[in-house]
C-alpha positions as CSV (number, residue, x, y, z in Angstrom):
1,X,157.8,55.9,-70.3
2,X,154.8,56.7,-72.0
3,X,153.8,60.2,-71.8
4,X,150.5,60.1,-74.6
5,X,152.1,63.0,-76.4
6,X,152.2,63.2,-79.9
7,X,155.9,62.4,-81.4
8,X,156.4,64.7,-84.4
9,X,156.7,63.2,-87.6
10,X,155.6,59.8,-86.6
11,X,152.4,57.8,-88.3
12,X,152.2,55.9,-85.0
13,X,151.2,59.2,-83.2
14,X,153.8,57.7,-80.5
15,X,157.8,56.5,-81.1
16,X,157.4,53.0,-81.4
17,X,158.9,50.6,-78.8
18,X,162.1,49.3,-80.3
19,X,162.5,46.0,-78.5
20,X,158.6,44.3,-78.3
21,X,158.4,43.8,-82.3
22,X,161.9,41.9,-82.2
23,X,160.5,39.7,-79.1
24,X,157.0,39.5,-80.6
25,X,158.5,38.1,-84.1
26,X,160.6,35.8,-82.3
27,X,157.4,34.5,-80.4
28,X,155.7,34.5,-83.6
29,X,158.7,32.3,-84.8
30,X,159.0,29.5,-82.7
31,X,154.5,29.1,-82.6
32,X,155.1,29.1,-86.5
33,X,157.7,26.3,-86.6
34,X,155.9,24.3,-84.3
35,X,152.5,25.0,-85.8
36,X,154.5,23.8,-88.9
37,X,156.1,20.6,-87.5
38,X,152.4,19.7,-85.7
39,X,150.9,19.6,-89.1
40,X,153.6,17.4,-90.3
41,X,153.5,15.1,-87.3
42,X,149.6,14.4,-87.7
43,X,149.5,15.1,-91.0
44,X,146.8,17.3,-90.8
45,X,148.0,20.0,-93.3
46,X,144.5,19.9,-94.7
47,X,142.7,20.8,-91.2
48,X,145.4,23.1,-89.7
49,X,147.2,24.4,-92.5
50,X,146.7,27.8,-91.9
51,X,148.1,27.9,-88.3
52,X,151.7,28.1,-89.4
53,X,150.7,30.8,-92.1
54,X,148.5,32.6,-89.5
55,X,151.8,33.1,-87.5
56,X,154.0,34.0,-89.8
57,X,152.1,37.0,-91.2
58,X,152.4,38.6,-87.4
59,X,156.5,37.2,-87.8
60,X,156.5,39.8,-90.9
61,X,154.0,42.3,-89.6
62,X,156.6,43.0,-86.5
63,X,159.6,43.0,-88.1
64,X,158.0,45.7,-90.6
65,X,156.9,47.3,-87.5
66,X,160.8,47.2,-85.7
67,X,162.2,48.8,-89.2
68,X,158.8,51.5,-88.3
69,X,160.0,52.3,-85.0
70,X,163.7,53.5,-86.1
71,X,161.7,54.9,-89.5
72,X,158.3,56.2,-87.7
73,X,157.5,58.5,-90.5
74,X,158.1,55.7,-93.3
75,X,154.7,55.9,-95.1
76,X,155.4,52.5,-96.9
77,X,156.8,50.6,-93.7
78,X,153.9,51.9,-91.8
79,X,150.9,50.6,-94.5
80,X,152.7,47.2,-94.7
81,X,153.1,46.1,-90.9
82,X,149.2,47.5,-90.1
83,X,148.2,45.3,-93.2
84,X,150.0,42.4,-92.2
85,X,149.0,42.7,-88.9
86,X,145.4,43.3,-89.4
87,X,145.0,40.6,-91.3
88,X,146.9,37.7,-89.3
89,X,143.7,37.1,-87.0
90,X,140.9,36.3,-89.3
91,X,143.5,33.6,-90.6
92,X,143.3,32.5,-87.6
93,X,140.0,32.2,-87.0
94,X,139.6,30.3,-90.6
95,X,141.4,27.9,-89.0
96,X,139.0,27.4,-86.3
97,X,136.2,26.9,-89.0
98,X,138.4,23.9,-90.0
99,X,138.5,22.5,-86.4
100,X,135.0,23.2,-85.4
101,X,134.0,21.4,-89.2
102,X,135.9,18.1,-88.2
103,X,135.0,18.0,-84.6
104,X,131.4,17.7,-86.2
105,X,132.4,15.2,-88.6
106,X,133.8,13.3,-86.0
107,X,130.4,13.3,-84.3
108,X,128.0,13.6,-86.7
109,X,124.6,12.9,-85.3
110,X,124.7,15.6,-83.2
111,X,125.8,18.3,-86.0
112,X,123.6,21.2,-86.4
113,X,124.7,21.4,-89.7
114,X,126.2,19.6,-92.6
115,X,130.0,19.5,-91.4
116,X,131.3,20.4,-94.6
117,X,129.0,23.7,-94.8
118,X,130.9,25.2,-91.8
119,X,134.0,25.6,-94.4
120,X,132.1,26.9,-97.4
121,X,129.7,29.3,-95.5
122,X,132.5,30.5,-92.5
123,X,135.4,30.6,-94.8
124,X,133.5,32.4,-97.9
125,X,132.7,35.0,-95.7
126,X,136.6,35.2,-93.6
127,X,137.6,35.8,-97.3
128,X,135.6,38.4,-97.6
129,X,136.5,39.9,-94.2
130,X,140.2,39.4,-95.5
131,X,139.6,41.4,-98.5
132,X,137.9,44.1,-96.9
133,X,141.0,44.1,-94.3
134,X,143.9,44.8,-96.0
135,X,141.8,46.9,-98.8
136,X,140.7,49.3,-95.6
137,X,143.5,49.2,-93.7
138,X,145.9,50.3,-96.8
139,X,143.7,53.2,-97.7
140,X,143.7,54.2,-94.2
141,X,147.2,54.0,-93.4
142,X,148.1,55.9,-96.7
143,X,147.5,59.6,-95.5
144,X,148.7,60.9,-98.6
145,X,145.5,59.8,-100.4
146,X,142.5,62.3,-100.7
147,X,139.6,62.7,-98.4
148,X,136.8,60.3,-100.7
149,X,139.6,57.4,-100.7
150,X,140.3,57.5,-96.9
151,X,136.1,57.7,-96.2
152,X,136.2,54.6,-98.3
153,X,138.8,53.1,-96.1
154,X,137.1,53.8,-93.1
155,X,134.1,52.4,-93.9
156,X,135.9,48.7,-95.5
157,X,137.6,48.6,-91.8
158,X,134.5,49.0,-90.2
159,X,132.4,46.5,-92.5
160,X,135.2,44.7,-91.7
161,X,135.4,44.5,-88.0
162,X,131.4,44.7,-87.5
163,X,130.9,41.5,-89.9
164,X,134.0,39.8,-87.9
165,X,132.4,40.2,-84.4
166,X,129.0,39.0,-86.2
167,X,130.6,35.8,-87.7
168,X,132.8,34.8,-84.4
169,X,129.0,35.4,-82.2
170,X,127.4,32.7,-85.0
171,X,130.2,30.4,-85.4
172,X,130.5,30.2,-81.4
173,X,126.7,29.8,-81.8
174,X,127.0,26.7,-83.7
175,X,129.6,25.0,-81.6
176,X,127.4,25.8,-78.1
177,X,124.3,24.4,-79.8
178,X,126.1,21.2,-80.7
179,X,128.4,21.0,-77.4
180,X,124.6,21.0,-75.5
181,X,123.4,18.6,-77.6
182,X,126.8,16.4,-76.7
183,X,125.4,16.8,-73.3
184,X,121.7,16.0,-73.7
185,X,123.1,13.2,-75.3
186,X,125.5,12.0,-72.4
187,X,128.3,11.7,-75.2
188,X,130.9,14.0,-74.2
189,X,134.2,12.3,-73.8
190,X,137.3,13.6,-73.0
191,X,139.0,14.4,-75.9
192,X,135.8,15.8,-77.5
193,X,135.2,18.1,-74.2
194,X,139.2,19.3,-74.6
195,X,139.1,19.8,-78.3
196,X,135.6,22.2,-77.6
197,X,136.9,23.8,-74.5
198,X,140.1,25.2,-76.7
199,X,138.1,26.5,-79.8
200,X,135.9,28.4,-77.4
201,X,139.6,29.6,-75.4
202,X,141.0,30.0,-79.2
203,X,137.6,32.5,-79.8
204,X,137.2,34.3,-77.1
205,X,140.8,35.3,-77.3
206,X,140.3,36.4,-80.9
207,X,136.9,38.2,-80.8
208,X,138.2,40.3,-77.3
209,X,141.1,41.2,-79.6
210,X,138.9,41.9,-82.6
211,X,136.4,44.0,-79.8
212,X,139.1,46.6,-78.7
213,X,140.1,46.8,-83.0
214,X,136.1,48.2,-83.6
215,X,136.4,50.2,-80.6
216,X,140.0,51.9,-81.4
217,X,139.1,52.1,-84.9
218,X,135.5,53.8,-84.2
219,X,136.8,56.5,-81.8
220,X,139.4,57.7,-84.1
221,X,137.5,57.1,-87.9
222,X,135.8,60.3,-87.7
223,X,138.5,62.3,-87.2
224,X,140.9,64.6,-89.5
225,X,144.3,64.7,-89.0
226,X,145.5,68.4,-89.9
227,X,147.2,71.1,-88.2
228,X,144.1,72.3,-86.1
229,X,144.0,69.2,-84.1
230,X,144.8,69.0,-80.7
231,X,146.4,65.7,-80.1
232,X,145.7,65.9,-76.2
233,X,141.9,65.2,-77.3
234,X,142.8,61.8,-79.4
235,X,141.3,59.0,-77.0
236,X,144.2,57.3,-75.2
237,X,143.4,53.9,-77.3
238,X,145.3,55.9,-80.2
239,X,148.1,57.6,-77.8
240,X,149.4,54.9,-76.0
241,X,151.2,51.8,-77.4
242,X,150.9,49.8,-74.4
243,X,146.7,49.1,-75.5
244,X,147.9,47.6,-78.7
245,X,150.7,45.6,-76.6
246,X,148.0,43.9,-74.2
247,X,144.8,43.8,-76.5
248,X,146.5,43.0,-80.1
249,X,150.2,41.3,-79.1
250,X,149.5,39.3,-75.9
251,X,146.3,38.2,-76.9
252,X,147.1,36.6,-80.3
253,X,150.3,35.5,-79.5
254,X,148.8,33.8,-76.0
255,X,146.3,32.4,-78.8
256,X,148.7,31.0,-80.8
257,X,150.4,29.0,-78.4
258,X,147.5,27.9,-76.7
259,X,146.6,26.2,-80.1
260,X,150.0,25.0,-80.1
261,X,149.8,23.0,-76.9
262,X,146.6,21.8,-77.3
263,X,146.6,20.9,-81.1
264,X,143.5,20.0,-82.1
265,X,144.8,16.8,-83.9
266,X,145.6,15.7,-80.7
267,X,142.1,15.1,-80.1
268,X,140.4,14.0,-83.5
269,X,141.0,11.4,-85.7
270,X,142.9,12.5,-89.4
271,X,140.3,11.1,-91.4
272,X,136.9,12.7,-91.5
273,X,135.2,9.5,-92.0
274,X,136.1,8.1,-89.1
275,X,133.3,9.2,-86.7
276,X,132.7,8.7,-82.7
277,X,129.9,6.0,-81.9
278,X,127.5,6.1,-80.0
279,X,129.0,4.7,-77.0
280,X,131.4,7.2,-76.6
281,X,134.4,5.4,-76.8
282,X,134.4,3.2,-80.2
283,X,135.5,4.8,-83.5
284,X,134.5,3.5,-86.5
285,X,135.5,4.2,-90.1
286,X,132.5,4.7,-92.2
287,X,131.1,6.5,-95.0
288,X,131.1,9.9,-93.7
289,X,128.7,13.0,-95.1
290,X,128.1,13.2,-98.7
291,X,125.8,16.3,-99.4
292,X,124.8,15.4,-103.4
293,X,123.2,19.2,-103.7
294,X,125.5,21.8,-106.4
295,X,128.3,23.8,-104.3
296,X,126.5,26.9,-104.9
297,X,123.0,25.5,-103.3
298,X,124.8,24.1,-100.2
299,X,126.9,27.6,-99.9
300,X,123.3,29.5,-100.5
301,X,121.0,26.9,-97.9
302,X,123.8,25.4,-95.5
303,X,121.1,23.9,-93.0
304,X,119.0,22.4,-96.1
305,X,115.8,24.3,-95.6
306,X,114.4,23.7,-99.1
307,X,115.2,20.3,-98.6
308,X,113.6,20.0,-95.1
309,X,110.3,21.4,-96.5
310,X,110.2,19.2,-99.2
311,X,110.6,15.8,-96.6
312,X,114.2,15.3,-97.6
313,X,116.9,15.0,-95.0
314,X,120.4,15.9,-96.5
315,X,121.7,13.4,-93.7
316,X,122.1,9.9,-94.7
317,X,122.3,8.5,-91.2
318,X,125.2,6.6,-91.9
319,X,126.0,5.9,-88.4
320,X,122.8,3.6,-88.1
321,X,123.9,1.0,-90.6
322,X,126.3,-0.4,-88.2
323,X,126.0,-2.5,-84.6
324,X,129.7,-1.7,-83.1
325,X,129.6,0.5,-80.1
326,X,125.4,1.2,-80.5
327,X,123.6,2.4,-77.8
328,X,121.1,-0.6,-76.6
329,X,118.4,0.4,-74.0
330,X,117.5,-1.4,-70.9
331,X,115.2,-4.3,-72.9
332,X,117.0,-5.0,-75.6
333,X,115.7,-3.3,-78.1
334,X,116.8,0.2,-78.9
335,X,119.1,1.7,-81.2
336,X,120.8,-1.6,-82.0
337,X,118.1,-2.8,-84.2
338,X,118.1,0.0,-86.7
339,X,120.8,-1.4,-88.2
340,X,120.1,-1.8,-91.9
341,X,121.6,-5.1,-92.6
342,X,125.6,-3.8,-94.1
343,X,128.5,-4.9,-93.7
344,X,130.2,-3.9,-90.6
345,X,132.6,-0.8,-91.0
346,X,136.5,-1.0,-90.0
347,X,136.9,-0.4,-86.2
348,X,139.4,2.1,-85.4
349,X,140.9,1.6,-81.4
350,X,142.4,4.3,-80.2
351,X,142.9,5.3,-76.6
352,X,141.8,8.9,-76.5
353,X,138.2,8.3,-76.1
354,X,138.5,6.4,-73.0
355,X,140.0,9.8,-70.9
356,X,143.6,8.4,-71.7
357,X,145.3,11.4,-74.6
358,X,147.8,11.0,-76.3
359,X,151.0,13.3,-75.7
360,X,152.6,15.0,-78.5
């Protein structure tokens, strides 16, 4: 039993539980090969990719941990398992950049943004959050360095964690503003509504795990471990394991297998240009978003402001050049007369628009 006294000797401030690590990598395991045979089986390496690799960085992050809590005052062992561990969830959450991007390919004329924008401006700045990470969270964890290198440290783990919490806010931003418009729009079928309700389940998950990291990490950066401190004083955050347990372990690892059983692929097509019509139920495989702008312009003006101002829309409107599965209104007329005279595009039946999924 916990007693929140400081174990001499150990990094940890406590003596590591011995038993959690081993059950936590075995968790971590099993989510990982079945993150990895999902990917196979809907061959959506491209989309989810990062699931299987999210996982296993918390598979070697506890193990390092288990050899920690028989070798608590193992400097290396202790820097190792708080980097890997550190940096497992903002993998994860790149991943859910990759969902939310196809979910709005798969509906595009209801996208906020350019679909393809959500990877280059999310997942530019998750790299950079990765960086600053395992940079931070090395220099912290290495006591042995001097005083300017660990103030460094601190304040890379803090940009880190602040930027993090700013990015989830925005990117859950994005997906709300287009989930309303779904709405207005009275085109919300059931795999789109599952797919959404899972990303925001797969982020809140992550940014309450990524809320207790800024606090625990902001009531303990300002202080100076040497002999004159009184370890009674530490907040209990630092002195007792079990906060980690609830608010780092079961969290992500809940997480993980949550995206496990409701794989995203499930839910949306493999092929980004194969995009939702208008009546909700009839895919169709089209032309899909082509943005013709330099990489570095769409990374730098995502939304196309420049372009708005000038009276250019970066959307091509793609899904009007077709009359399969168009919204007609009462008369007649409507949205079935903008068609623009092309070819029709391939059809693509599949059951899970009309409320009937799929199982794995």
């Amino acid at each position: 039993m916990e007693d929140g006294k400081y174990v001499p000797g150990s990094l940890w401030f406590y003596a590591p539980n011995k038993g959690a690590p081993v059950v936590w990598a075995f968790l971590f395991s099993v989510s990982m090969v079945w993150h990895a045979y999902q990917c196979i089986h809907y061959k959506c390496w491209k989309v989810t990719g990062f699931l299987p690799w999210s996982a296993l960085l918390f598979v070697v992050g506890y193990i390092l941990r288990e050899i920690g809590a028989y070798n608590y005052d193992n400097i290396n062992i202790f820097i190792s398992s708080l980097v890997f561990i550190y940096a497992a969830p903002p993998i994860y959450e790149l991943a859910n950049y990759f969902i939310l991007s196809r979910i709005l390919y798969y509906v595009p004329y209801n996208s906020p943004i350019h679909p393809g924008r959500v990877l280059t401006t999310f997942g530019a700045i998750s790299s950079v959050i990765e960086a600053l990470n395992a940079n931070g969270a090395a220099y912290v964890a290495n006591t042995s360095l001097n005083e300017r290198k660990q103030n460094i440290g601190k304040s890379l783990l803090k940009s880190a964690l602040v930027l993090q919490l700013v990015v989830l806010s925005l990117f859950i931003l994005l997906a709300a503003t287009f989930h309303r418009r779904c709405i207005k729009s009275k085109l919300i079928p059931s795999n789109l509504k599952a797919v959404l309700w899972t990303l925001y389940a797969s982020s809140f998950l992550i940014g309450s795990r990524t809320i207790f990291r800024t606090v625990e990490y902001f009531t303990t950066a300002n202080l100076h471990f040497d002999k004159h401190l009184d370890p009674s004083t530490l907040s209990p955050v630092l002195r007792y394991e079990w906060f980690f347990w609830v608010f780092e372990g079961m969290l992500m690892v809940i997480n993980s297998f949550l995206l496990n059983a409701r794989h995203p692929m499930r839910f949306l097509p493999r092929d980004n240009k194969i995009y939702l019509a208008e009546d909700g139920v009839t895919e169709i495989h089209g032309e899909g978003y082509e943005d013709q702008r330099k990489w570095w312009v769409t990374f730098l003006d995502p939304f196309d402001v420049i372009g708005m101002a000038k009276g250019r829309n970066m959307k091509s409107r793609f899904w009007e050049t077709h009359t399969e599965g168009r919204a007609v209104a009462a008369d007649g007329s409507g949205s079935e007369s903008k068609g623009e005279g092309r070819p029709a595009h391939d059809i693509v039946d599949v059951e899970r628009n009309a409320g009937r999924l799929g199982s794995d």
